[in-house]
Backbone bond lengths (Angstrom), bond angles and torsions (degrees), N, CA, C in turn:
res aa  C-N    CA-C-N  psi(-1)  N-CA   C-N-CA  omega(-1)  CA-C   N-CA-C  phi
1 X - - - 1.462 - - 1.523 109.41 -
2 X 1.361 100.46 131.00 2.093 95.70 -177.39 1.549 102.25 -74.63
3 X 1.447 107.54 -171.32 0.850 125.05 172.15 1.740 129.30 -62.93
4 X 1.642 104.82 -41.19 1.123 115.05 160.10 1.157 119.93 -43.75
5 X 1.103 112.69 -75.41 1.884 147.77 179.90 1.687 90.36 -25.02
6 X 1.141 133.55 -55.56 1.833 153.69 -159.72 1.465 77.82 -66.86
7 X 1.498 123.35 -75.12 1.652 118.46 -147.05 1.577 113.09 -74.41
8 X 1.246 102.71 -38.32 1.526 119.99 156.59 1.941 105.36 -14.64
9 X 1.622 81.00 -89.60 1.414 103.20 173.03 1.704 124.87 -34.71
10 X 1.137 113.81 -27.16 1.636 131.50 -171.74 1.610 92.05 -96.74
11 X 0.940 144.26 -44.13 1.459 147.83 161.20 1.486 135.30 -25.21
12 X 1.529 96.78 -36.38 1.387 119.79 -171.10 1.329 109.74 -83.19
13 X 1.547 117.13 -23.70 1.606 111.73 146.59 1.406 131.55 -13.16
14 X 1.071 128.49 130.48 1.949 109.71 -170.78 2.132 76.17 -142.61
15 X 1.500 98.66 104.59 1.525 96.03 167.27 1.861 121.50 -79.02
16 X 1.211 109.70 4.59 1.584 113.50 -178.50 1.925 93.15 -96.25
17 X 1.501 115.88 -27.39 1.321 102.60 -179.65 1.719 117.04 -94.19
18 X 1.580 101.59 -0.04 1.336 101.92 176.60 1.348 103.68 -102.77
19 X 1.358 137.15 10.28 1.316 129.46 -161.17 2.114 83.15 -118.74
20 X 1.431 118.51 -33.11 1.240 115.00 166.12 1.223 130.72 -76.89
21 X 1.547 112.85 -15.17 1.637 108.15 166.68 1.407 126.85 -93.69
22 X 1.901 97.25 -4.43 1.561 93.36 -159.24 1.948 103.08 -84.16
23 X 1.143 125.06 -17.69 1.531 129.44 155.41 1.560 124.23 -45.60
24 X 1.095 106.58 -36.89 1.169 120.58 172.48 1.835 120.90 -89.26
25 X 1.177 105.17 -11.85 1.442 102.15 162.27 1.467 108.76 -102.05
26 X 1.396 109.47 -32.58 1.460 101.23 174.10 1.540 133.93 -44.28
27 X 1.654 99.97 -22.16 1.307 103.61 -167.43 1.496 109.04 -77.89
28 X 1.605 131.16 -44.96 1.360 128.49 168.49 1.453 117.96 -55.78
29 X 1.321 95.36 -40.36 1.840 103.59 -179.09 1.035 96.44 -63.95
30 X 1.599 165.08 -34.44 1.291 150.88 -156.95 1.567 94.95 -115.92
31 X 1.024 121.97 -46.58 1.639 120.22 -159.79 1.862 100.21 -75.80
32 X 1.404 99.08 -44.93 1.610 101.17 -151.74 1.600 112.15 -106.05
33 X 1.751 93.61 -9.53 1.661 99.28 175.67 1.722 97.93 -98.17
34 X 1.288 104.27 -38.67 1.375 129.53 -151.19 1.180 105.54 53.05
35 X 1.795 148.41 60.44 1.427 153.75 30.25 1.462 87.84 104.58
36 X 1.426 135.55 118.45 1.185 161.18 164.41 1.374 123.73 -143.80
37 X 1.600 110.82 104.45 0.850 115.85 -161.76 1.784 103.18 -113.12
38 X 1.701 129.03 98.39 1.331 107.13 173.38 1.230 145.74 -112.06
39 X 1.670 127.36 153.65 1.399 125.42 -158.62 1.664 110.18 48.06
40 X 1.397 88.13 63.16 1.855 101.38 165.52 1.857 100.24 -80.72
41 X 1.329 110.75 -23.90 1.780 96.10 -167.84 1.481 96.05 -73.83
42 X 1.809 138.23 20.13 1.207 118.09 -158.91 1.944 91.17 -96.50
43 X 1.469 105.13 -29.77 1.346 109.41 157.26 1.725 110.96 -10.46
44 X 1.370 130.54 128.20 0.988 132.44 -166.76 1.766 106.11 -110.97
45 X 1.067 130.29 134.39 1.677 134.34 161.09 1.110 115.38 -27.00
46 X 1.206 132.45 92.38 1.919 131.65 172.17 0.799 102.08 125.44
47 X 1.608 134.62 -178.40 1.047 146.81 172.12 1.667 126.38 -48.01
48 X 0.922 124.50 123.75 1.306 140.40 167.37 1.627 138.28 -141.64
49 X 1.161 106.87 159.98 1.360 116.32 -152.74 1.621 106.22 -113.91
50 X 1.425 129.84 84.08 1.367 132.31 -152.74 1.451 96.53 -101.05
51 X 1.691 136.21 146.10 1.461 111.33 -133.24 1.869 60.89 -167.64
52 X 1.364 98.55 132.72 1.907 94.58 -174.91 1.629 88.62 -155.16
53 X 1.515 118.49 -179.62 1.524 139.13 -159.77 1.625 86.04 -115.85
54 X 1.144 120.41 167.55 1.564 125.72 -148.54 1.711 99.02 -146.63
55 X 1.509 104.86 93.48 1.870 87.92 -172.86 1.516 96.20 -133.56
56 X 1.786 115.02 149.15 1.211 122.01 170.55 1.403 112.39 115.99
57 X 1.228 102.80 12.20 1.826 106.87 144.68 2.014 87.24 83.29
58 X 1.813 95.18 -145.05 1.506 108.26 179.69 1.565 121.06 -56.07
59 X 1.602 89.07 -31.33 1.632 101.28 -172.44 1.348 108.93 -103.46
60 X 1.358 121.64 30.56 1.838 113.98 166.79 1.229 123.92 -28.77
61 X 1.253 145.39 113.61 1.324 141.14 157.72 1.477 127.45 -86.15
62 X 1.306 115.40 3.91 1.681 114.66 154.46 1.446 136.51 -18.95
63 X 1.491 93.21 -58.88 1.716 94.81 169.70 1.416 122.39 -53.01
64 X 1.782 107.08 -65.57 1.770 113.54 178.79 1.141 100.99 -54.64
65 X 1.294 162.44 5.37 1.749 143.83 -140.34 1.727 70.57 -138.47
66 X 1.450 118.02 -70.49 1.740 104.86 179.71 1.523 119.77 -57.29
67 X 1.334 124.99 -73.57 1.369 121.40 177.30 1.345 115.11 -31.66
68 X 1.562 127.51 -39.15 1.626 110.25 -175.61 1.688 106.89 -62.23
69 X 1.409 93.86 -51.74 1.765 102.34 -176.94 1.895 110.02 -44.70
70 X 1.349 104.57 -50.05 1.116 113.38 -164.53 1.867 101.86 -67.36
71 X 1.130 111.93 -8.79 1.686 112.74 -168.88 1.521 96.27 -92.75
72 X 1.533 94.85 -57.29 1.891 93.90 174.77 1.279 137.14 -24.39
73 X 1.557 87.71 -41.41 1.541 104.03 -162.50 1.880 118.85 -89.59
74 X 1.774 75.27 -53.26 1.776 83.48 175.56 1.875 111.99 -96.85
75 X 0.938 109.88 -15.92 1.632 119.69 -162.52 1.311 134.35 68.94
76 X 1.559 128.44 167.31 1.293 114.32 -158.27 1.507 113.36 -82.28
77 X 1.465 118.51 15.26 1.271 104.18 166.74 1.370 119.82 -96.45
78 X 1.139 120.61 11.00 1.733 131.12 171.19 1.141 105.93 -101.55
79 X 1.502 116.45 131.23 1.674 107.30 -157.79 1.498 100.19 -102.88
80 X 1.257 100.74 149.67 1.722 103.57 171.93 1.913 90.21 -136.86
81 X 1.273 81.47 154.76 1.934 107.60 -173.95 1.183 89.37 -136.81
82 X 1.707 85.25 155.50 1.734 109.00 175.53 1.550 108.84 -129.97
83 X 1.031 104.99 129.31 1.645 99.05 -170.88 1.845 95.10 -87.19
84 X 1.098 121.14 159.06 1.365 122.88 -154.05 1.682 121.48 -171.88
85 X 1.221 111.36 144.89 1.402 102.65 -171.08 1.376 111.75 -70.22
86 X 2.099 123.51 165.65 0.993 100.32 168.06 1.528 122.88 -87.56
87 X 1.295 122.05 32.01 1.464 92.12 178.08 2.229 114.88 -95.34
88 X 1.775 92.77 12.65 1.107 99.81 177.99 1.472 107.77 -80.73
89 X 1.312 122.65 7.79 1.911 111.12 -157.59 1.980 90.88 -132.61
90 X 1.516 98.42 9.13 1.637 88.45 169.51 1.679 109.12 -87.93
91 X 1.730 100.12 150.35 1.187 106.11 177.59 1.781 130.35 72.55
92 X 1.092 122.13 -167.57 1.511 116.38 148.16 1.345 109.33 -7.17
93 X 0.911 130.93 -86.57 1.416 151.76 -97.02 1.871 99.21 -110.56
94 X 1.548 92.43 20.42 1.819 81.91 -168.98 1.496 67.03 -110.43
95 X 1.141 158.94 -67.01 1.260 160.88 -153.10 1.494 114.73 -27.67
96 X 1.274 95.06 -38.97 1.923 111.27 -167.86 1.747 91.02 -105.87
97 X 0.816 141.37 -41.02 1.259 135.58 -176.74 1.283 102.91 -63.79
98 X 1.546 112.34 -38.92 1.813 78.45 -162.70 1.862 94.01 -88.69
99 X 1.498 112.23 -12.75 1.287 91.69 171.47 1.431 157.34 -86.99
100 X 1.799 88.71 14.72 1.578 120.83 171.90 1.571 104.79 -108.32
101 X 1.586 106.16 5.96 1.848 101.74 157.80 1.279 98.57 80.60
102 X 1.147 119.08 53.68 1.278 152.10 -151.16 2.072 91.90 -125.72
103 X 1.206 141.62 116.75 1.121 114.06 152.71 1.739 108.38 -149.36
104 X 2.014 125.80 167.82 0.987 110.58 -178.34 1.104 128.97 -78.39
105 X 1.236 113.51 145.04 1.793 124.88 -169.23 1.815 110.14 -59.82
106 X 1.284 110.85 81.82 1.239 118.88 -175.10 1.943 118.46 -121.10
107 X 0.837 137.68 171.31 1.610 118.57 -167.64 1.313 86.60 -88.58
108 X 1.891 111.25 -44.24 1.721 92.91 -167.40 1.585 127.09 -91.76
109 X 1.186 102.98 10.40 1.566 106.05 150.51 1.476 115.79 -94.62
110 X 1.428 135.88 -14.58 1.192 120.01 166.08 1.767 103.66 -66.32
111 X 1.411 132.73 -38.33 1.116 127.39 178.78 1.318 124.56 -50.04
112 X 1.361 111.16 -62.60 1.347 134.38 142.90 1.663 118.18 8.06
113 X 1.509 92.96 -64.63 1.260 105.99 -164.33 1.766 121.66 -82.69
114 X 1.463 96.94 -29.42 1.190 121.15 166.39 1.249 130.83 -73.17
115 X 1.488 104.21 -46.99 1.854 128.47 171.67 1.686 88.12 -31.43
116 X 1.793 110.91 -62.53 1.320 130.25 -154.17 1.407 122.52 -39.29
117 X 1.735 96.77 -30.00 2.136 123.32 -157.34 1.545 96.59 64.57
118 X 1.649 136.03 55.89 1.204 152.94 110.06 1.298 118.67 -62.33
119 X 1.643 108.46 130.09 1.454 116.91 161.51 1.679 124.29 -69.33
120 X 0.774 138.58 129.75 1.851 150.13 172.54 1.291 112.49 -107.81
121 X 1.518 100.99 140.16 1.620 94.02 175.85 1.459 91.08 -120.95
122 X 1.511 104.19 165.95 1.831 110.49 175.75 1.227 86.09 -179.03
123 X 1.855 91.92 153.49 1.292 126.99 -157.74 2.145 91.66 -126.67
124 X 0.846 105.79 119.79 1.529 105.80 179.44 1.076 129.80 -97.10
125 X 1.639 104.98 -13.11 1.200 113.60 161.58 1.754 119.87 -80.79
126 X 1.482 105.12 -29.26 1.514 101.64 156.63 1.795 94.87 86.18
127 X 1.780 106.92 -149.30 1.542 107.61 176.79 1.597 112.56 -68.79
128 X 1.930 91.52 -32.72 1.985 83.84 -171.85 1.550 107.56 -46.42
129 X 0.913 111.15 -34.38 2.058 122.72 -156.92 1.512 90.16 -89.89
130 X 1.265 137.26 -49.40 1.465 133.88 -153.43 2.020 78.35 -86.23
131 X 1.242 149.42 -17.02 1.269 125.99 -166.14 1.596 103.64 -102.80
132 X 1.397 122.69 -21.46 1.598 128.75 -147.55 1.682 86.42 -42.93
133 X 1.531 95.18 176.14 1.262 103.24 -170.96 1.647 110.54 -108.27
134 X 1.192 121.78 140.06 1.280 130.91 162.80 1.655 101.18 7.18
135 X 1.043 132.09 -95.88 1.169 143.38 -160.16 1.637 121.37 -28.84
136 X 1.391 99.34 -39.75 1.990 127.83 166.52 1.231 126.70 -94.64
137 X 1.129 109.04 6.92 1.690 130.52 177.36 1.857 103.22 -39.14
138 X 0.983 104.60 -39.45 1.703 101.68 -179.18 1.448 103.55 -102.26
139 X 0.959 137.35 1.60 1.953 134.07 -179.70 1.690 94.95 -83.56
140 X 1.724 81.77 131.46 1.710 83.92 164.87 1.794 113.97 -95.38
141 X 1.197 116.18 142.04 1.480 117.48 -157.19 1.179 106.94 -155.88
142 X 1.478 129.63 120.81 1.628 132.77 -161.61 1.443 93.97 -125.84
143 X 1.235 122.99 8.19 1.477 116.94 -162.17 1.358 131.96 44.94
144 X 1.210 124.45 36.78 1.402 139.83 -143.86 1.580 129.11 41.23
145 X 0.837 96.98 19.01 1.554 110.69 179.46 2.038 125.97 -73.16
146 X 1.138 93.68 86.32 1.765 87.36 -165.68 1.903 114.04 -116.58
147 X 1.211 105.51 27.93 1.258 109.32 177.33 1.444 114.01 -77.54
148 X 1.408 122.77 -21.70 1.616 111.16 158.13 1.876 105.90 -53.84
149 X 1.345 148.95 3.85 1.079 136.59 170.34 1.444 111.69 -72.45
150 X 1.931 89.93 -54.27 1.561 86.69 -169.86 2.125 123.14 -70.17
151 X 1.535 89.82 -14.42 1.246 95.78 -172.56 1.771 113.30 -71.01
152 X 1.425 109.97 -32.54 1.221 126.37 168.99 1.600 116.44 -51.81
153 X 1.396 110.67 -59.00 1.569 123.75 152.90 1.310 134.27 -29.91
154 X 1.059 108.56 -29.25 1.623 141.06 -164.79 1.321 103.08 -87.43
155 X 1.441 115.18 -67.46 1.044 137.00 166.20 1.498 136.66 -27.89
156 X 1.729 86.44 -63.14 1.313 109.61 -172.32 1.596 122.60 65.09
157 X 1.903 100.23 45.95 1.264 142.26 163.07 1.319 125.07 -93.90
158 X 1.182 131.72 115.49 1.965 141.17 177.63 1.782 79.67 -59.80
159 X 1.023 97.43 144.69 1.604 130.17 164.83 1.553 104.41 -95.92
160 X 1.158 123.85 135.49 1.874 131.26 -146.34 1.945 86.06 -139.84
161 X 1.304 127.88 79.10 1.615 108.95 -173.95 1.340 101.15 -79.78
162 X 1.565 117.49 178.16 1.640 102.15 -178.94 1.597 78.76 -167.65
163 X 1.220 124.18 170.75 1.794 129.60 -156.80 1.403 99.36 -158.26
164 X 1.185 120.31 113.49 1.451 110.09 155.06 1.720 132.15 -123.57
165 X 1.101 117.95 148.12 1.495 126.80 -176.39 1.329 126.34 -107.94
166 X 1.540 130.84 130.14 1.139 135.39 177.70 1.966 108.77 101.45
167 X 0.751 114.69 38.06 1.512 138.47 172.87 1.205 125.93 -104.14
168 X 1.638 119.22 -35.41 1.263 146.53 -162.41 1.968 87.86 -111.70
169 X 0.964 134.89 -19.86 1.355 134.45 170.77 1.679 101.15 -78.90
170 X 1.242 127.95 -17.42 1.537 120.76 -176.52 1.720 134.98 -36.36
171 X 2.013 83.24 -36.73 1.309 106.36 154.55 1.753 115.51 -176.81
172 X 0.939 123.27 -145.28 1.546 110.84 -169.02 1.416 112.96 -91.57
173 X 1.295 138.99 118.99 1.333 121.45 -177.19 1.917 102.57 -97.01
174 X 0.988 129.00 125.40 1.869 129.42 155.10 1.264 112.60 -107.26
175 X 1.406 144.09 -7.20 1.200 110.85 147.62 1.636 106.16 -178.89
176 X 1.034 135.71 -177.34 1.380 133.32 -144.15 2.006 88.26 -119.59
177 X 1.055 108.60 -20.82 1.682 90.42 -179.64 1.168 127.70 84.47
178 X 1.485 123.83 25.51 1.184 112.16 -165.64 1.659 119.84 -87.34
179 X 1.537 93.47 -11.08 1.742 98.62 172.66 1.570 123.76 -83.30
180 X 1.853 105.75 -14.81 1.241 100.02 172.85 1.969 103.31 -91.29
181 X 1.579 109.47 -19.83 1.447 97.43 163.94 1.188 146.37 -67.05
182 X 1.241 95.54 -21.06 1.735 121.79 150.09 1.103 145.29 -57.80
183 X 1.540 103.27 -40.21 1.346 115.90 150.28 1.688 132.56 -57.60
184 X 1.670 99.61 -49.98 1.218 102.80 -160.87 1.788 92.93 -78.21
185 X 0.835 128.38 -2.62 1.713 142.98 175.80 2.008 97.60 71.41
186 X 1.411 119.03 47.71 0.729 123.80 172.24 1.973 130.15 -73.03
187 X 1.025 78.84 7.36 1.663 91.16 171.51 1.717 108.70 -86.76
188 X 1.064 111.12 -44.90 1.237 130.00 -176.79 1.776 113.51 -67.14
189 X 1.238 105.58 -38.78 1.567 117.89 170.75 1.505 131.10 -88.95
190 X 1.325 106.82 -47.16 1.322 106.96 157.15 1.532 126.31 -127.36
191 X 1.452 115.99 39.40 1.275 129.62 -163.57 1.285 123.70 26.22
192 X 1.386 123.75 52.98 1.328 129.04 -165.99 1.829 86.09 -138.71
193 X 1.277 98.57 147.69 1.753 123.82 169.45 1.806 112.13 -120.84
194 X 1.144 107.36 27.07 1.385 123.99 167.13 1.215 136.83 -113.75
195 X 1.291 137.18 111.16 1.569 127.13 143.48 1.411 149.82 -107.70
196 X 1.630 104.76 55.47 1.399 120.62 -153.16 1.611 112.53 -26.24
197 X 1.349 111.12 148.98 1.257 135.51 157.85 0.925 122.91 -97.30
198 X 1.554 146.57 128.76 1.272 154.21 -169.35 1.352 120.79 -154.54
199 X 1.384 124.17 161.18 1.106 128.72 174.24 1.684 116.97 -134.69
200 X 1.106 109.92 121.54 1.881 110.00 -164.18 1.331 106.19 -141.90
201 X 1.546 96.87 -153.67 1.465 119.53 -166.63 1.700 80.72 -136.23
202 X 1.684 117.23 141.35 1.456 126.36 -3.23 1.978 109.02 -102.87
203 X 1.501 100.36 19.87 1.335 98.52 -165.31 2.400 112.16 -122.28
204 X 1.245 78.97 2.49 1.413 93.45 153.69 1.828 82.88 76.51
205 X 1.531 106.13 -141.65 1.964 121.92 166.77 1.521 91.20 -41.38
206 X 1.520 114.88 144.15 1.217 135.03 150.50 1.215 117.49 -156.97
207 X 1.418 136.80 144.21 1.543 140.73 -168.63 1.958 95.46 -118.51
208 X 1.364 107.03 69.80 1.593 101.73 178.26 1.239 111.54 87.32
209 X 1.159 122.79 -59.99 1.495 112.08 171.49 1.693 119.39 -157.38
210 X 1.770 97.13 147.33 1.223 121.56 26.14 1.184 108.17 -97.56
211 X 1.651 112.83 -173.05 1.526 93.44 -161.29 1.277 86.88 -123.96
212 X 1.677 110.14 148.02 1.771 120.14 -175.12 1.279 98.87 -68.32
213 X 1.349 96.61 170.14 1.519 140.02 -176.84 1.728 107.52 -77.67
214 X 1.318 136.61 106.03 1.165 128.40 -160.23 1.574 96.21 -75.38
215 X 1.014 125.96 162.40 1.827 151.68 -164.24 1.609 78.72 -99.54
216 X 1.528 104.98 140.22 1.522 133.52 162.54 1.502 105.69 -53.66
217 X 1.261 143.39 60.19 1.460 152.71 -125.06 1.569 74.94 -119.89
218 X 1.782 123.33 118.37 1.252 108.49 140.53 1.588 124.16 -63.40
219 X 1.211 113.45 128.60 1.540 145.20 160.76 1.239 133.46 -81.05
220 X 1.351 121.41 90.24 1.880 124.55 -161.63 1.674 85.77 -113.05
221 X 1.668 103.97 143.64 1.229 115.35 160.65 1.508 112.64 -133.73
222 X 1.651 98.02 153.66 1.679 92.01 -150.65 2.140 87.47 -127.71
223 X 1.497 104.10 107.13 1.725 92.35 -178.83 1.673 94.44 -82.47
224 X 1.753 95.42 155.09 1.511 93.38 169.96 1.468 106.16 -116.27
225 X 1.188 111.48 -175.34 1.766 103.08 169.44 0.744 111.95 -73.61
226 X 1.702 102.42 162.06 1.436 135.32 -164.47 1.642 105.65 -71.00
227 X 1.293 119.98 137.03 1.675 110.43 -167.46 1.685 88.99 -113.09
228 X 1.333 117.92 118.51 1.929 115.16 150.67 1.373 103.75 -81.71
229 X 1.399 98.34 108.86 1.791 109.85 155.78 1.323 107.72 -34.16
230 X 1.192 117.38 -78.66 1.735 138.64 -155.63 1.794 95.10 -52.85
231 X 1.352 123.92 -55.45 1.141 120.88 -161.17 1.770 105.69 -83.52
232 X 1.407 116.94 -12.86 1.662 110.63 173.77 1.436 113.76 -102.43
233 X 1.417 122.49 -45.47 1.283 144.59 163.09 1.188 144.80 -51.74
234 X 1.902 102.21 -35.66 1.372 109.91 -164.76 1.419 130.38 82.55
235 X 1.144 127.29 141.62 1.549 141.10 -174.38 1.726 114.37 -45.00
236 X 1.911 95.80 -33.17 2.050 85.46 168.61 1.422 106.57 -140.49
237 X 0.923 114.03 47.02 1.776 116.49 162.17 1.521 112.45 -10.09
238 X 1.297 107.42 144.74 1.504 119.42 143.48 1.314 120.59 -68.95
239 X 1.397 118.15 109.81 1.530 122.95 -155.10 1.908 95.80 -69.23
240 X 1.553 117.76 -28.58 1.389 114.24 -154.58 1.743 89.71 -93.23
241 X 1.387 122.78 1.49 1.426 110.48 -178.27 1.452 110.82 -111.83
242 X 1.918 103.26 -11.39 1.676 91.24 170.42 1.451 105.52 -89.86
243 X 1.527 129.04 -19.27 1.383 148.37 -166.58 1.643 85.00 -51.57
244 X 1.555 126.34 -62.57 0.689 146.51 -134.50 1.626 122.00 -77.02
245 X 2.046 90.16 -54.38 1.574 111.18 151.22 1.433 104.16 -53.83
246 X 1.570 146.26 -76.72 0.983 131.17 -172.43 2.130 130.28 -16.68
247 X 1.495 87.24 -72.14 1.469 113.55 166.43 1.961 108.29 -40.21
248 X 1.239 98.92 -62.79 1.267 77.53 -171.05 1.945 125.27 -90.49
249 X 1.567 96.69 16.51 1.542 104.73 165.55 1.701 90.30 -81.56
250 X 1.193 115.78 -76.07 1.438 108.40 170.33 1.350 144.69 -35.66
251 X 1.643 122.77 -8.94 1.320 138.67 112.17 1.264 136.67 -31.21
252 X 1.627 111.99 -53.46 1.687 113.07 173.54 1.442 107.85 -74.25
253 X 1.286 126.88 -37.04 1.572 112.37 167.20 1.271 134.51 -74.44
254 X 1.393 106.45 -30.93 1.531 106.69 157.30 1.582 123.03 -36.59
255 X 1.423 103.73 -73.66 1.445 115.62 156.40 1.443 129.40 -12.35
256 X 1.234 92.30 -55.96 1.830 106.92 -171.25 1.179 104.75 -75.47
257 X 1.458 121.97 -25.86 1.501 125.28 172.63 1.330 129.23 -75.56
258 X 1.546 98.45 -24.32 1.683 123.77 178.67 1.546 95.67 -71.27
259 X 1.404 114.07 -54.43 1.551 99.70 -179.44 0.935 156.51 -65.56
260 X 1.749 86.93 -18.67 2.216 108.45 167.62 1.461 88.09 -90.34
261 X 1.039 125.68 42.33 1.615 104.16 166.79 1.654 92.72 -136.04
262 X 1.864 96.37 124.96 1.247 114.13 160.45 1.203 159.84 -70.72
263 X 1.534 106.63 -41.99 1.319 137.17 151.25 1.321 120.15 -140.02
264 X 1.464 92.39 153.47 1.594 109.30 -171.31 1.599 102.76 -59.47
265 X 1.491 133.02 161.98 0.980 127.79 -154.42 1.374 146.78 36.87
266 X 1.854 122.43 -44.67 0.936 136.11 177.87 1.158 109.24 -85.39
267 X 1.240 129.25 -8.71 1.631 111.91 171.08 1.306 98.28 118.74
């Protein structure tokens, strides 16, 4: 994809239709998550690269739980993107995606987006991290995946991490599926190496589908500060040793979130 083709794509943003849907997500995100989102003003002026843990299976709500906060604060004429798999842009459904800033998880549309002084959010752990199982619900885990470092670098974008808890409570996770994704040669079809296992409400065992109804799971999100590569790191870092510092600042807050939390679901 050229360069054009990237900004093109960033275009399709429509801020009069994100400023009309975002009321309407607000209302589950506040009512039904009860959605806490804190020190969103730590968000920095320009482009940035906001880099978060991925929980709640098929039905993650990370994005709506950030984007509402993030609208509140700055409004819908400051653009935020979500880098995203493609099976969100099949059909229908690429139309509205890309025009809620929606775009595919590619290096040169994350550039793109950044080049721009647009904020992006991404999850690096992706499905592995959005599937872990119940048991790791609080581990931060990218699957070794640390190329949002260099892209940030690239950029010459602060990395913005942010952690959230009680997502992965939505419903029961046991295991990510990768032997029935293997089987069904689902890498190959929908580029996925997953077939979560779960246990919910209203369909009890399910392997992906259909997929339960997530539990009224309070949802707290915790932003941390803004990290300058260049000014902590230096001009050529070891990408796998800042990957690393990152992760485990996002470890100590995780943590800290695990501990004001009382009960599972309720907060």
């Amino acid at each position: 994809m050229t360069s054009a083709e990237n900004l093109e794509i960033l275009a399709h943003r429509d801020p009069a239709y994100v400023a009309k849907l975002m009321p309407l997500l607000r209302l589950p995100m506040k009512r039904y998550f009860r959605s806490q989102v804190r020190d969103i003003g730590r968000v920095p002026a320009g482009g940035a690269l906001v880099v978060g843990n991925h929980s709640g299976g098929l039905l993650a709500m990370d994005v709506p739980i950030f984007a509402v906060a993030f609208f509140e604060e700055f409004g819908s004429e400051r653009p935020l993107y979500c880098l995203a798999h493609d099976l969100l842009f099949t059909g229908a459904a690429r139309a509205v995606m890309l025009r809620c800033g929606f775009v595919p998880a590619t290096r040169d549309n994350a550039h793109a987006v950044l080049s721009s002084g647009a904020v992006t959010i991404v999850f690096p752990g992706g499905d592995y991290d959005a599937y872990r199982p119940s048991s790791k619900a609080n581990v931060i885990d990218f699957n070794g995946r640390s190329g949002y470092v260099r892209t940030a670098l690239e950029t010459g974008v602060p990395i913005v991490p942010i952690v959230s808890i009680g997502g992965q409570e939505a419903q029961i996770h046991l295991s990510r599926g990768e032997w029935i994704a293997k089987l069904l040669r689902l890498d190959s079809l929908v580029r996925s190496k997953y077939f979560p296992i779960t246990f919910g409400f209203p369909f009890g065992l399910t392997a992906a589908f259909p997929p339960n109804l997530p539990l009224p799971t309070k949802i707290v999100t915790q932003v941390l500060e803004p990290i300058d590569l260049m000014a902590e790191f230096g001009a050529d870092p070891d990408i796998a040793e800042v990957d690393a510092e990152i992760r485990r600042r996002m470890q100590v807050a995780l943590d800290q979130l695990a501990s004001e939390r009382r009960f599972p679901v309720l907060g």
